[in-house]
Backbone as ProteinMPNN parsed JSONL, in Angstrom:
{"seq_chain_A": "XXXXXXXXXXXXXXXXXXXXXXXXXXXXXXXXXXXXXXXXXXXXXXXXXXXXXXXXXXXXXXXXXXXXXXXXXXXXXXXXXXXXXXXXXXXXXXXXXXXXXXXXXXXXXXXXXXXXXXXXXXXXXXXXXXXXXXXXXXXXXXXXXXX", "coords_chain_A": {"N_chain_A": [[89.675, 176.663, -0.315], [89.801, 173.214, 0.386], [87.929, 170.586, 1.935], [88.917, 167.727, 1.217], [91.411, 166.776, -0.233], [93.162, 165.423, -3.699], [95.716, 163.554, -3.328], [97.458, 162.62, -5.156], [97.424, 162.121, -9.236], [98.159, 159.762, -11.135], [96.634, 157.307, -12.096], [97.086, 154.936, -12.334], [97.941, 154.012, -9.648], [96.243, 155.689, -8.08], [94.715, 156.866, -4.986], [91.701, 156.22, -4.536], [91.363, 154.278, -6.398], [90.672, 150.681, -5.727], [90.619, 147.303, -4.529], [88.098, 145.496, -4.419], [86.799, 142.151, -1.916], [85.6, 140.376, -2.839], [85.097, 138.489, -6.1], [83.842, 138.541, -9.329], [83.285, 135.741, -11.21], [85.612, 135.315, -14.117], [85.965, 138.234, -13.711], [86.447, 141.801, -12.357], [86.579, 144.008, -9.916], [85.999, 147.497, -9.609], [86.177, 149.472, -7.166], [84.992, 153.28, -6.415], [85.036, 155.395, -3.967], [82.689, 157.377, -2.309], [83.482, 160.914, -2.594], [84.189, 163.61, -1.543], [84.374, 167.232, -1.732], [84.575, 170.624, -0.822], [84.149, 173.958, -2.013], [84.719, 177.515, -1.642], [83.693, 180.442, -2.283], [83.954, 184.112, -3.258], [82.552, 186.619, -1.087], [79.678, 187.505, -2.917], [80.206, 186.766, -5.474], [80.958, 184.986, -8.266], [83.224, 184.046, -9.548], [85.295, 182.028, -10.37], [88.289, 181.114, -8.518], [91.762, 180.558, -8.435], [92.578, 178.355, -6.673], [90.571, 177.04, -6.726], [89.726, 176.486, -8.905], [92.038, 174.257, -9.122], [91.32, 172.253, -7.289], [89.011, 171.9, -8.839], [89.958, 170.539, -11.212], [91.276, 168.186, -10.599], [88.939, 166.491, -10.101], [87.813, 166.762, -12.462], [89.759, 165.409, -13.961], [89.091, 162.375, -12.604], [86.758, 162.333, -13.535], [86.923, 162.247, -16.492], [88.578, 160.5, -16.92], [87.322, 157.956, -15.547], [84.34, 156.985, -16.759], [82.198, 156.355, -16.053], [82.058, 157.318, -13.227], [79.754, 160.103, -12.376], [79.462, 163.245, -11.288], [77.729, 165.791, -8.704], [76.949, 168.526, -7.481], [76.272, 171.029, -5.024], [74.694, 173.713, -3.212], [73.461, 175.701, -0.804], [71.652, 178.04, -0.807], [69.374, 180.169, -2.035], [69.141, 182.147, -4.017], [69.914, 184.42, -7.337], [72.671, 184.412, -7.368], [73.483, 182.176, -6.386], [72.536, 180.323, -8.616], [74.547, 181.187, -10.693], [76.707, 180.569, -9.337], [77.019, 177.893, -8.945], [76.361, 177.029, -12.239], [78.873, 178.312, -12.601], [80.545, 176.3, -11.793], [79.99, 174.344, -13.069], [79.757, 174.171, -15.749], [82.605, 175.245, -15.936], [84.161, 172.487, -15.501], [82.978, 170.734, -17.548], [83.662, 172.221, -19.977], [86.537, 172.398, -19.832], [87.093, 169.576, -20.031], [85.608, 168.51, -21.354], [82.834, 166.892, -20.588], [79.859, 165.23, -20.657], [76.66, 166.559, -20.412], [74.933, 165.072, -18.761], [76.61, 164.027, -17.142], [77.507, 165.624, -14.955], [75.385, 166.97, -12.329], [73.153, 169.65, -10.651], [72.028, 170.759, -8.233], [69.977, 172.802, -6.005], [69.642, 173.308, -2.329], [66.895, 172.343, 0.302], [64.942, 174.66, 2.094], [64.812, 173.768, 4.839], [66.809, 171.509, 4.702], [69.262, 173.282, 4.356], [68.761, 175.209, 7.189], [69.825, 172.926, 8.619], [72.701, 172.562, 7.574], [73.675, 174.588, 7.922], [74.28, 174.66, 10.866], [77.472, 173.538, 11.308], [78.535, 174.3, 9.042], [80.328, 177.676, 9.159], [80.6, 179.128, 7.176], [78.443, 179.082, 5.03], [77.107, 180.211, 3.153], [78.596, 181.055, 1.162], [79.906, 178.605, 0.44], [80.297, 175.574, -1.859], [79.319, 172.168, -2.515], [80.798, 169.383, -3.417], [80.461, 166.123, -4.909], [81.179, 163.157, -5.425], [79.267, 160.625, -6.192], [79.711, 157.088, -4.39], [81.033, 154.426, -7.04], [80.474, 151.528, -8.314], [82.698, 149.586, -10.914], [83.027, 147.415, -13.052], [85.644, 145.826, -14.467], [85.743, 143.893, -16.203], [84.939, 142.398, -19.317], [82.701, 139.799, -20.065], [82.022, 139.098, -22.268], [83.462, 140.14, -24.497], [85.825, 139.119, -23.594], [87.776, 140.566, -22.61], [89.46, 142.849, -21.04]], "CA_chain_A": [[90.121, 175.702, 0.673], [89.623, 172.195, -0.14], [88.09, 169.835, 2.747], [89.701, 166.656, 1.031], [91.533, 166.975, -2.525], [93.682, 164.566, -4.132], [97.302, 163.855, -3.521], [98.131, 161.907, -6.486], [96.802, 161.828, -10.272], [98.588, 158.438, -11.554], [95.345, 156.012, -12.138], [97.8, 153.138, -11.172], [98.488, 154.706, -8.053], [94.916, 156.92, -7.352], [94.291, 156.527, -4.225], [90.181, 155.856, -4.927], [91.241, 152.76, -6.648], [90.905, 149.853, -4.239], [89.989, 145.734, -5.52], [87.056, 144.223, -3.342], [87.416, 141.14, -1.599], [84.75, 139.341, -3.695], [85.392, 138.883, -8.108], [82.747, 137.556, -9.586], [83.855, 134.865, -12.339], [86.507, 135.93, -14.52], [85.352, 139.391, -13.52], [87.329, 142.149, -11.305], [86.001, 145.26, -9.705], [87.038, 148.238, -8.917], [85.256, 150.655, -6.303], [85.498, 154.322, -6.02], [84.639, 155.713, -2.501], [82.086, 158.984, -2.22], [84.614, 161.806, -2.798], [83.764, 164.99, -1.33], [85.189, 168.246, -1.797], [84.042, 171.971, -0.465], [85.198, 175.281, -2.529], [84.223, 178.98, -0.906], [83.608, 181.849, -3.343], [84.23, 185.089, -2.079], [81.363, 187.529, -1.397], [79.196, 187.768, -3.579], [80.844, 186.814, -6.599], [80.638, 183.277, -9.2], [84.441, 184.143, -10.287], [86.61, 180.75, -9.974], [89.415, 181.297, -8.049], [93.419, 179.838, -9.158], [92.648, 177.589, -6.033], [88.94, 176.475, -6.635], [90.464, 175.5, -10.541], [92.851, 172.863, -8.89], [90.408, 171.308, -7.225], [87.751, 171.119, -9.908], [90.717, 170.27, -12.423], [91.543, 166.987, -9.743], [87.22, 166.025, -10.507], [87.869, 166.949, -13.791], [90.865, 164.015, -13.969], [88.81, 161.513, -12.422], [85.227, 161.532, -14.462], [87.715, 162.467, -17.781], [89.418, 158.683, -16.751], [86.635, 157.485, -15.336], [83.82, 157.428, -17.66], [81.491, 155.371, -15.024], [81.796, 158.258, -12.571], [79.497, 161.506, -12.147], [79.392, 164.572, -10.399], [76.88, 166.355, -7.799], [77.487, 169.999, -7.112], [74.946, 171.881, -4.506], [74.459, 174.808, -2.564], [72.472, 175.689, 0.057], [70.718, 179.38, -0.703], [68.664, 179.855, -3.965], [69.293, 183.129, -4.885], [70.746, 184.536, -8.183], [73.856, 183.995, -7.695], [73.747, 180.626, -6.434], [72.84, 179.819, -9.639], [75.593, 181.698, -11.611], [77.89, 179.729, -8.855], [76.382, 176.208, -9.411], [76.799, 176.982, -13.59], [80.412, 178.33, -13.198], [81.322, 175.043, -11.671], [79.187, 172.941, -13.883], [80.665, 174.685, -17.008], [84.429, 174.748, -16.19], [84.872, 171.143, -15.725], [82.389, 170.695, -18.958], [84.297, 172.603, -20.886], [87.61, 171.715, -20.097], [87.219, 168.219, -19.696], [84.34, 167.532, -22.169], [82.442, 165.876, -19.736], [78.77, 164.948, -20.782], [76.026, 167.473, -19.006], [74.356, 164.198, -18.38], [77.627, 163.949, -15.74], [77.145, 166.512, -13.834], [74.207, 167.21, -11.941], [73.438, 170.333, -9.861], [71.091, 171.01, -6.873], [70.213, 173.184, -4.512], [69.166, 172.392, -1.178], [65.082, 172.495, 0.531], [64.938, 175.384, 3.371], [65.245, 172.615, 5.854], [68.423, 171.073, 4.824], [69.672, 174.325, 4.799], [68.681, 175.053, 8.194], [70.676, 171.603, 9.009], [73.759, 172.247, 7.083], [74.003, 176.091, 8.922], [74.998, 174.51, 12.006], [78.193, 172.944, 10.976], [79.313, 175.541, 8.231], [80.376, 178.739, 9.609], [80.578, 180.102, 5.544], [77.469, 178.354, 4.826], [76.517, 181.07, 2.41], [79.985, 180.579, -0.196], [80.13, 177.07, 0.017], [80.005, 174.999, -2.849], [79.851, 171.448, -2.377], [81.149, 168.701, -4.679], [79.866, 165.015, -4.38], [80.841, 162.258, -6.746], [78.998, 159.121, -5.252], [79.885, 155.537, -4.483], [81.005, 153.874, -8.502], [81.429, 150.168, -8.562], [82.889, 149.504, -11.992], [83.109, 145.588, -13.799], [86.274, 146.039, -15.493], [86.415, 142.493, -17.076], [83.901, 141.752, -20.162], [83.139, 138.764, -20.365], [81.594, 138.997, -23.85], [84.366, 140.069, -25.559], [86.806, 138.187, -22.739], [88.973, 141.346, -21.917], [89.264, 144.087, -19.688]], "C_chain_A": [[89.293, 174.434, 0.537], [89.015, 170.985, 1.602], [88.501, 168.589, 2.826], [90.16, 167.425, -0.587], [92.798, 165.474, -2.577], [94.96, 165.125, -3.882], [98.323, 163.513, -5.176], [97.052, 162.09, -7.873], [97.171, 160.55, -11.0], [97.368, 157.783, -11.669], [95.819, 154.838, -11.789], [97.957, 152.959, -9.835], [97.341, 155.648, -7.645], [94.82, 155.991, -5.8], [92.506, 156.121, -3.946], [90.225, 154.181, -5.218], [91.389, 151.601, -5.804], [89.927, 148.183, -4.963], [88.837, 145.968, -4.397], [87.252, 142.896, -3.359], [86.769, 140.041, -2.646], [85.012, 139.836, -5.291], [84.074, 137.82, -8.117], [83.604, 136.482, -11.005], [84.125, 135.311, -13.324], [86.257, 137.692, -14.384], [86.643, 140.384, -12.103], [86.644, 143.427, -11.609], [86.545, 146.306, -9.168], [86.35, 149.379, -8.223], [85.685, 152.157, -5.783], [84.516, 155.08, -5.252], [83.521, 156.988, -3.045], [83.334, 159.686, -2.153], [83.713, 163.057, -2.336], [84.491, 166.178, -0.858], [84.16, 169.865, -1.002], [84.519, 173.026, -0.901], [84.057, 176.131, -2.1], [84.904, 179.817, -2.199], [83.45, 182.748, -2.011], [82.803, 185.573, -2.135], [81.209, 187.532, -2.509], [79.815, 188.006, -5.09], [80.572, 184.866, -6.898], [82.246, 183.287, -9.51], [85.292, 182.627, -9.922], [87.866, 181.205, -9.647], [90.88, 180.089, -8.468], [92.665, 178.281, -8.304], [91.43, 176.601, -6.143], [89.803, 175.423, -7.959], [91.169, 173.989, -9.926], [92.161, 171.859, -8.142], [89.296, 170.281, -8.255], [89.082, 170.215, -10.931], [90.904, 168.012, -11.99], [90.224, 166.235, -10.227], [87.122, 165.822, -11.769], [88.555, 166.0, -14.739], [89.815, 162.505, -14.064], [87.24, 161.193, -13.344], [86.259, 161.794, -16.215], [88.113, 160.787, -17.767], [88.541, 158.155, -16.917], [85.263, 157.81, -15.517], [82.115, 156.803, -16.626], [80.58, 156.39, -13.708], [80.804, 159.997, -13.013], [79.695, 162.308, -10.861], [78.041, 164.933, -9.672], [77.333, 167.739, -7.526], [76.36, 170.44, -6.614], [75.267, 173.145, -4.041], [73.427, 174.657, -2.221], [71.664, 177.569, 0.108], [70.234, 179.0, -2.504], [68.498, 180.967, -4.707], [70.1, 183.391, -6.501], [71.931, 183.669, -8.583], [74.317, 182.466, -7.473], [73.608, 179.701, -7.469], [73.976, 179.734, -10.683], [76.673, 180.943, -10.659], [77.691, 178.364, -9.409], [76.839, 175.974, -10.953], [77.924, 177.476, -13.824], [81.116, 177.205, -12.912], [81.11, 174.201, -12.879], [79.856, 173.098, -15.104], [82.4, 174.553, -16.983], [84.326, 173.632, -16.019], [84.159, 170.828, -17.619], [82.873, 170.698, -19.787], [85.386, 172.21, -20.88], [88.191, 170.501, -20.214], [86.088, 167.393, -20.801], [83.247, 166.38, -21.491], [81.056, 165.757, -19.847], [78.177, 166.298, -19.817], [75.179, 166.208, -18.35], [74.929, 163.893, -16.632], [77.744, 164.159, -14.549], [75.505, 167.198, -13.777], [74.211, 168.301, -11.031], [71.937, 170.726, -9.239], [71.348, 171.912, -5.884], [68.771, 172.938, -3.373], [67.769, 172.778, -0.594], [65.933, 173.778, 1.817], [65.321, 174.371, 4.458], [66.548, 171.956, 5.963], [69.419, 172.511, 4.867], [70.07, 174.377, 5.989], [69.641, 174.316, 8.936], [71.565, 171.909, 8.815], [74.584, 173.449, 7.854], [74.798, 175.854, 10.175], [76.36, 173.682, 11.846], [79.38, 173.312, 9.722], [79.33, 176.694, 8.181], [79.954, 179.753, 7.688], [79.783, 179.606, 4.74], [77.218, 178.992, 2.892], [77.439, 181.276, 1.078], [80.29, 179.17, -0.165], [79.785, 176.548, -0.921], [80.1, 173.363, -2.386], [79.648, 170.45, -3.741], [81.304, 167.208, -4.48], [79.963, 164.139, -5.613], [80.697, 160.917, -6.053], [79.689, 158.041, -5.628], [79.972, 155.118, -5.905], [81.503, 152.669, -8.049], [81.607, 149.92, -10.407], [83.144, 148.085, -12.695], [84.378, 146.469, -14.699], [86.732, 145.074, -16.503], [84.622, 142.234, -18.082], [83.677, 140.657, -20.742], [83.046, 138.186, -22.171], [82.795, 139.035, -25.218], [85.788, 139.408, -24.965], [87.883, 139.12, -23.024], [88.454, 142.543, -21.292], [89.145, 145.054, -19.895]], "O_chain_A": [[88.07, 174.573, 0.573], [89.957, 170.682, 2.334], [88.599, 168.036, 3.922], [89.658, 168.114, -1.475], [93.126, 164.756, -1.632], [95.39, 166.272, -4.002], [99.27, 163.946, -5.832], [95.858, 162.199, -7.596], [96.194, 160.186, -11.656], [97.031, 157.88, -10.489], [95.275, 153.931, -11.16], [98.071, 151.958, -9.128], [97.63, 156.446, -6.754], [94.855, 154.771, -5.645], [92.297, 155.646, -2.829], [89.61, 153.243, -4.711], [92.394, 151.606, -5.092], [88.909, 148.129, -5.652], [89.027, 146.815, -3.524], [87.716, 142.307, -4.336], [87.363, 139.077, -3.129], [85.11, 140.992, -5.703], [83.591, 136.916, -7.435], [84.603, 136.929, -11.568], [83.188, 135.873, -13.891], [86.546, 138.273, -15.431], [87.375, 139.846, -11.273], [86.258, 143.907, -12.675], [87.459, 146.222, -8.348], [85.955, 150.283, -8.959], [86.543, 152.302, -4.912], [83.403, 155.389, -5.677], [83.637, 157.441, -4.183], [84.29, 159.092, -1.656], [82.623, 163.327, -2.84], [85.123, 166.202, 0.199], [82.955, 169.74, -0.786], [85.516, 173.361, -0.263], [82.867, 175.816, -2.104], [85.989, 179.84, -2.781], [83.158, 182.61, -0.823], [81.973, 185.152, -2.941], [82.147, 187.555, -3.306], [79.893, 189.069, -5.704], [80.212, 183.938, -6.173], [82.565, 182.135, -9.803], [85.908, 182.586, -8.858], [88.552, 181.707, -10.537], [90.716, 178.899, -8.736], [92.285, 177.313, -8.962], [91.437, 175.478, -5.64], [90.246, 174.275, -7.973], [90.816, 172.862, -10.276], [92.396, 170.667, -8.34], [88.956, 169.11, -8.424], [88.769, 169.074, -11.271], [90.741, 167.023, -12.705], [90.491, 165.204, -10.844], [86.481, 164.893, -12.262], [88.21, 165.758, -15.896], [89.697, 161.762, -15.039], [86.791, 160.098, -13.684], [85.758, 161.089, -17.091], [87.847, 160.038, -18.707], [88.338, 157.674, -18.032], [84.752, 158.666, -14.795], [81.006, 157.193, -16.992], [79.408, 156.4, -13.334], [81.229, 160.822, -13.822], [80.017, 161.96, -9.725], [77.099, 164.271, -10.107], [78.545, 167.761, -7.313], [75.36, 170.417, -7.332], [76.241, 173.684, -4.566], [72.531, 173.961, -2.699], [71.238, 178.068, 1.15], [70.478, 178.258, -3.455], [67.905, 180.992, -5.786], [70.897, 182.514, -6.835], [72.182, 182.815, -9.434], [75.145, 181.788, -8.081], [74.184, 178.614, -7.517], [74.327, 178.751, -11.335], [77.685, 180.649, -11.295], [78.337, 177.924, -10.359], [77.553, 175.0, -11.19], [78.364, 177.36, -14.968], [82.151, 176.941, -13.523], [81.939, 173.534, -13.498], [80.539, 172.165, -15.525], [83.167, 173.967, -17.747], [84.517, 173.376, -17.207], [84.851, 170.752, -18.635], [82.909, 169.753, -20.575], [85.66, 171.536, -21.873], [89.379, 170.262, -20.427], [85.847, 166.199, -20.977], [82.996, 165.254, -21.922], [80.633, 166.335, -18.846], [78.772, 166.89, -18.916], [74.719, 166.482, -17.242], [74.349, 163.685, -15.567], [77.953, 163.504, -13.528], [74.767, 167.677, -14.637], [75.231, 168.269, -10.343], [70.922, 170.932, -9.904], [72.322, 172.01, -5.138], [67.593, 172.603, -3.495], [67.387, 173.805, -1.156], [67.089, 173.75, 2.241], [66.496, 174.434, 4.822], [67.237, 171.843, 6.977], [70.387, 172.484, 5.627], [71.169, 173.946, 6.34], [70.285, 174.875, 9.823], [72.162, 171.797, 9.886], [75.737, 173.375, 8.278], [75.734, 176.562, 10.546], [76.204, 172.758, 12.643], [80.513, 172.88, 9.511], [78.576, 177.223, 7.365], [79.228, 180.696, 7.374], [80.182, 179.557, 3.576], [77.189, 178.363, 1.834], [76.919, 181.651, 0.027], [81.096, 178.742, -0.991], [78.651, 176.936, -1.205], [81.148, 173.183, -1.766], [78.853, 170.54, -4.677], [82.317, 166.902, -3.851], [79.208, 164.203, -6.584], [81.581, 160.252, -5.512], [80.198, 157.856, -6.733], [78.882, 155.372, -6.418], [82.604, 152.539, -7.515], [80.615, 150.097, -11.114], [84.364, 148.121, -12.541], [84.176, 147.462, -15.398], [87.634, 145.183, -17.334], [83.522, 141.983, -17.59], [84.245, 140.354, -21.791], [83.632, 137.378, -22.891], [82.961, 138.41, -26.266], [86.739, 139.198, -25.717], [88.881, 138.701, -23.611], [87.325, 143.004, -21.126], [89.015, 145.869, -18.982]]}, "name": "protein", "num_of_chains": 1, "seq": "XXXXXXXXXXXXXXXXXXXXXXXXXXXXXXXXXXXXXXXXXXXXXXXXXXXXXXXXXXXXXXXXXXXXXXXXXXXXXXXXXXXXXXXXXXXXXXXXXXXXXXXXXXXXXXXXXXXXXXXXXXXXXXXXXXXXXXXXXXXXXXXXXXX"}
């Protein structure tokens, strides 16, 4: 279960893509929002579910396009398996998408943020979350005077 996912894949039509009011001289930008997603593994398991896939596959679209963009993937316990969860995400997009490991980055969280995040996610303990920050992108060069 997805707490945002994408409606569209088109890149003419993504909904992410959005101008800003300011260009800098012959220059045009294009800004893509924080994106954040949430996939739940079942008990005690790393297995990717049909439904988890279409999410990552959607992440998998946008740093594949958008070469500008990385990834974030955490969890909040630090056992075992949270690792073997953290590296089945990190690996399927990887692999199917060829996506630098530079790309994706994965963390998990201090006891304290923990603590914090507990009150606000009943399934604290299968959560995955999936964080591709703020990208402003220059899509006009001026050097070689195209886009």
């Amino acid at each position: 279960m997805a707490i945002h996912s994408f409606s569209q894949t088109n890149p003419i039509s993504h909904p992410l893509v959005t101008e800003l009011n300011y260009y800098p001289e012959q220059g045009m930008l294009v800004a893509f929002p924080t994106h954040y997603d949430v996939i739940y593994f079942e008990n005690n398991s790393s297995q990717l579910t049909i439904t988890m896939k279409t999410i990552l596959n959607n992440i998998g679209y946008l740093l594949d396009t958008y070469k500008e963009t990385y990834l974030v993937i955490t969890l909040h316990t630090s056992d075992d398996l949270a690792y073997d969860r953290l590296y089945s995400v990190a690996d399927y997009i990887a692999m199917q998408f060829k996506i630098e490991q530079e790309r994706i980055q994965i963390m998990l969280t201090s006891q304290e943020e923990t603590k914090h995040y507990k009150h606000y996610e009943k399934n604290w303990k299968n959560s995955t979350e999936l964080i591709m920050p703020k990208t402003i992108i220059v899509t006009y060069d001026p050097e070689l005077g195209m886009y």
